[in-house]
N, CA, C and O of each residue as an XYZ file, in Angstrom:
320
protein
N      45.272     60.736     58.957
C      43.848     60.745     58.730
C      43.303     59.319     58.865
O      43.798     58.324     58.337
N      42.420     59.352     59.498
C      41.666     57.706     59.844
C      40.939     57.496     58.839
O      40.413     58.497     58.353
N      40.663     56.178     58.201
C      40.161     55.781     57.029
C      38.809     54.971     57.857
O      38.820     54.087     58.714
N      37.778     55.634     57.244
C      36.288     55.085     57.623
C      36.302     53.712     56.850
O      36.878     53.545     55.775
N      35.483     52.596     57.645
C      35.546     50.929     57.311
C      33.577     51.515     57.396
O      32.987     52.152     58.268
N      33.053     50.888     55.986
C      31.758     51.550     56.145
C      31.369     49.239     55.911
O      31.623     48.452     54.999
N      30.981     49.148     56.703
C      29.681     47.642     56.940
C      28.661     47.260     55.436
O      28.383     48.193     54.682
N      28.381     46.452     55.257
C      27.658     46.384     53.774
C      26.863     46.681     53.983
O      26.253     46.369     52.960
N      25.849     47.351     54.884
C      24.320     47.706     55.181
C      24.277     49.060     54.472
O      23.350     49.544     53.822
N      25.702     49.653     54.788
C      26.026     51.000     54.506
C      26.645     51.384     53.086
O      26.645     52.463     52.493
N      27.236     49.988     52.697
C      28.224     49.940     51.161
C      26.463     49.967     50.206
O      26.388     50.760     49.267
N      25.719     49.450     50.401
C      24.306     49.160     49.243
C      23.987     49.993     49.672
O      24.115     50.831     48.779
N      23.441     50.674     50.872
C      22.775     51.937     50.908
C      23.036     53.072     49.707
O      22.221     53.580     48.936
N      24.808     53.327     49.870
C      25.872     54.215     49.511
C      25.634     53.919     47.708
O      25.861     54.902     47.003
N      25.375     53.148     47.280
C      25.844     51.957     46.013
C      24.618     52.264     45.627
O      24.429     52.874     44.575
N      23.456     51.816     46.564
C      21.835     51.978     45.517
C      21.841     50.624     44.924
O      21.546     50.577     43.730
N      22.140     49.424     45.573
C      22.552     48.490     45.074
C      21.436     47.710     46.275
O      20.770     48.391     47.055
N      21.379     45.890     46.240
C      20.961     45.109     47.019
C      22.592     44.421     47.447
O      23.709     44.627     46.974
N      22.141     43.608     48.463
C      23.303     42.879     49.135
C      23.721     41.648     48.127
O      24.885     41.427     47.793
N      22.787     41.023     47.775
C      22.629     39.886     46.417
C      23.549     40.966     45.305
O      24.709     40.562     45.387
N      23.520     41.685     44.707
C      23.688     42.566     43.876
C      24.954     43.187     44.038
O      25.756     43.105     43.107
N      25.270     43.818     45.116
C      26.756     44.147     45.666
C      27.598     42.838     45.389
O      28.491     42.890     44.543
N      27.362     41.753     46.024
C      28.226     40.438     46.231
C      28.202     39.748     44.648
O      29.015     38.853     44.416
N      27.445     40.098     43.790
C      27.347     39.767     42.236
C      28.514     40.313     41.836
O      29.479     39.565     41.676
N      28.657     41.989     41.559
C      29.796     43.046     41.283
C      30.717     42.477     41.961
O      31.437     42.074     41.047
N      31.419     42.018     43.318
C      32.684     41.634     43.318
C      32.767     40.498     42.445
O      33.500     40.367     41.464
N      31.808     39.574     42.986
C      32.456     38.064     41.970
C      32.895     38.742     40.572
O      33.952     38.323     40.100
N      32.183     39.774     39.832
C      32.767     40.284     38.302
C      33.394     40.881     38.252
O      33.364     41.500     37.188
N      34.239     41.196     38.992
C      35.540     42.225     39.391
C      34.654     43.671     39.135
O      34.931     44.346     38.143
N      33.778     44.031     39.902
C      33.042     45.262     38.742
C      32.880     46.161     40.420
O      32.321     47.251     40.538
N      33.576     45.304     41.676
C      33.811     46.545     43.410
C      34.591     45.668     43.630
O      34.515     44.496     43.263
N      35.749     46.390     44.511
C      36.490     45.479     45.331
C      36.164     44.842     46.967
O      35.563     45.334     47.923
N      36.821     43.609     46.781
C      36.666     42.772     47.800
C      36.386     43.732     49.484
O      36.516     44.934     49.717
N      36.043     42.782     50.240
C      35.773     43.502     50.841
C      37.108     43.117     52.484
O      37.326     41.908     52.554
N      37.788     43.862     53.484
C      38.227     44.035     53.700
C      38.035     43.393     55.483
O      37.184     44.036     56.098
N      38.543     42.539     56.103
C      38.104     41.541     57.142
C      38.644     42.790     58.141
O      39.714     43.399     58.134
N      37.350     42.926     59.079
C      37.689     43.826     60.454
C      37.476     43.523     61.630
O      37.352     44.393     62.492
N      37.372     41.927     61.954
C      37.256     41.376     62.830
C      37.075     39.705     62.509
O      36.847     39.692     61.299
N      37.062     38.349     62.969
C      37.093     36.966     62.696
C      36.020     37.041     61.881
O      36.317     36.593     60.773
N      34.306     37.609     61.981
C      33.656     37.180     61.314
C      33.121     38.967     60.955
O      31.917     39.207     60.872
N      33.862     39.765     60.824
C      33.327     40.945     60.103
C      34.371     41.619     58.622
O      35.580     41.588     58.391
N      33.324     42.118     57.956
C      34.057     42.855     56.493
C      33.435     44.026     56.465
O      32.332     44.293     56.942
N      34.218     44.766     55.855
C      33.736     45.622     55.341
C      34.777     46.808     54.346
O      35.969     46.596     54.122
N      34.021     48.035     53.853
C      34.763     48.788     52.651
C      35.349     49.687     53.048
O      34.937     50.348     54.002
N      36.468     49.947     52.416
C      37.394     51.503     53.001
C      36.582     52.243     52.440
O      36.150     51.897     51.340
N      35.974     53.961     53.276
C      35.406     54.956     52.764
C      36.340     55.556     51.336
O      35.855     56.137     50.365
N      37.658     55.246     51.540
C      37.790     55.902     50.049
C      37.654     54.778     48.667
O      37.715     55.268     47.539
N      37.547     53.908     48.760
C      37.237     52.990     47.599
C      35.789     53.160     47.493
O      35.498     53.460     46.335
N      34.915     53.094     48.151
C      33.107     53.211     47.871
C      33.203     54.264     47.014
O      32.924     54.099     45.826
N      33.777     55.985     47.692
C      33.830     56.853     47.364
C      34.442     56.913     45.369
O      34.062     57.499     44.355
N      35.128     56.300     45.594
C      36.125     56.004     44.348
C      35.240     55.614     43.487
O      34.643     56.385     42.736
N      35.049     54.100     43.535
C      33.680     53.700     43.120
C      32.580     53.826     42.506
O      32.106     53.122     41.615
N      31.995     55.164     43.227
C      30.743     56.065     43.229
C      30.773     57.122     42.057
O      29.831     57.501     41.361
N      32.173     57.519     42.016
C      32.418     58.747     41.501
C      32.503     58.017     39.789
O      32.058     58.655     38.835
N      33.045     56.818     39.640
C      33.092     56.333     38.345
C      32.440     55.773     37.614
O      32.724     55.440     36.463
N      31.505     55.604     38.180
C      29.645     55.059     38.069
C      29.248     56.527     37.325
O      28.946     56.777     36.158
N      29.386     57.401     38.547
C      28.822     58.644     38.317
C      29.330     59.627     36.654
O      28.830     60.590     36.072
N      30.620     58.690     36.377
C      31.342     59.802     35.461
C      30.924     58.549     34.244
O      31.307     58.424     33.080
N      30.242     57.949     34.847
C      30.079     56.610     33.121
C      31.139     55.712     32.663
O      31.212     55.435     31.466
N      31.857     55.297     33.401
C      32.918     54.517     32.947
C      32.653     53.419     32.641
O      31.551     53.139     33.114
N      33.090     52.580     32.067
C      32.691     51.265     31.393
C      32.932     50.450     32.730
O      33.335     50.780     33.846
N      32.437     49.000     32.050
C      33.058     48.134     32.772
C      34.180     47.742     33.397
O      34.579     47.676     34.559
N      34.755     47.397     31.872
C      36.589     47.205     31.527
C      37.424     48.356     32.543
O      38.382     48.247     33.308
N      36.531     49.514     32.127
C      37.443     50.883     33.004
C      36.908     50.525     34.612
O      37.461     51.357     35.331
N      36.286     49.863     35.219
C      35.466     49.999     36.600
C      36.462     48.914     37.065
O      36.959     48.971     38.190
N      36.743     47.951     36.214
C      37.579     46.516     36.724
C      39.498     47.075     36.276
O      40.406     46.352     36.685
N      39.668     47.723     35.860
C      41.172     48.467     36.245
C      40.876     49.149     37.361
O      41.536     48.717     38.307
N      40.014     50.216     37.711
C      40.246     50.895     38.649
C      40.012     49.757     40.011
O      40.666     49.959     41.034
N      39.258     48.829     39.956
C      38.943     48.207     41.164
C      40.398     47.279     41.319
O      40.549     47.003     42.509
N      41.583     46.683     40.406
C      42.234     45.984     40.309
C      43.367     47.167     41.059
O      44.239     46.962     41.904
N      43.002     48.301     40.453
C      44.783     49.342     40.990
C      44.331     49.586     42.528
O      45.131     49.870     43.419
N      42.572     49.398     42.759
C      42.798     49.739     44.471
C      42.929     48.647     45.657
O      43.038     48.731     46.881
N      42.877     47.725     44.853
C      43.032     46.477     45.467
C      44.549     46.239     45.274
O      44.826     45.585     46.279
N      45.727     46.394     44.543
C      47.062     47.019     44.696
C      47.256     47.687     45.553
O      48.071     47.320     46.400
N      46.538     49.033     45.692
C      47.328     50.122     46.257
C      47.357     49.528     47.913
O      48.355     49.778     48.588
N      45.960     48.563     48.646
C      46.064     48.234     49.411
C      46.686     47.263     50.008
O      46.450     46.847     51.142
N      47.768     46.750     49.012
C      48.786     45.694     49.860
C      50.299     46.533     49.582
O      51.344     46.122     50.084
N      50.234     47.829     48.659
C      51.350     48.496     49.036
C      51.648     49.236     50.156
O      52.782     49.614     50.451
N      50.435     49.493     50.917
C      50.069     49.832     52.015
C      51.031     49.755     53.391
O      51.515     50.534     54.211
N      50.986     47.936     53.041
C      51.119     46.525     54.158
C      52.256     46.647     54.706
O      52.635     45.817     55.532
């Protein structure tokens, strides 16, 4: 299965967030980093936004938003 790379135009759209505002949440560990797809491009795996979204959606704390963003930022160098 191919993993969608969604661009930050599309991560704040998705988020309901600003670009200032997105790039705030990583510096606080509160989304994960974002993922280099070319020399000068980044962007988010569709299943972490998704991930993301859903834990916003279910009310999770902070503390709980910055484990989950820490285990998917793991899972992606077990990947490697």
């Amino acid at each position: 299965m191919a993993t969608i790379i969604h661009r930050i135009s599309s991560v704040c759209r998705a988020r309901g967030r600003s670009r200032s505002a997105h790039y705030k949440d990583i510096k606080e560990g509160l989304f994960p980093h974002p993922v280099k797809i070319g020399s000068r491009a980044v962007g988010h795996p569709d299943n972490e936004l998704a991930e993301m979204n859903a834990a916003r959606i279910a009310g999770k704390s902070d503390d709980e938003i910055r484990d989950l963003v820490f285990k998917l930022e793991a899972a992606r160098k077990a990947t490697v």
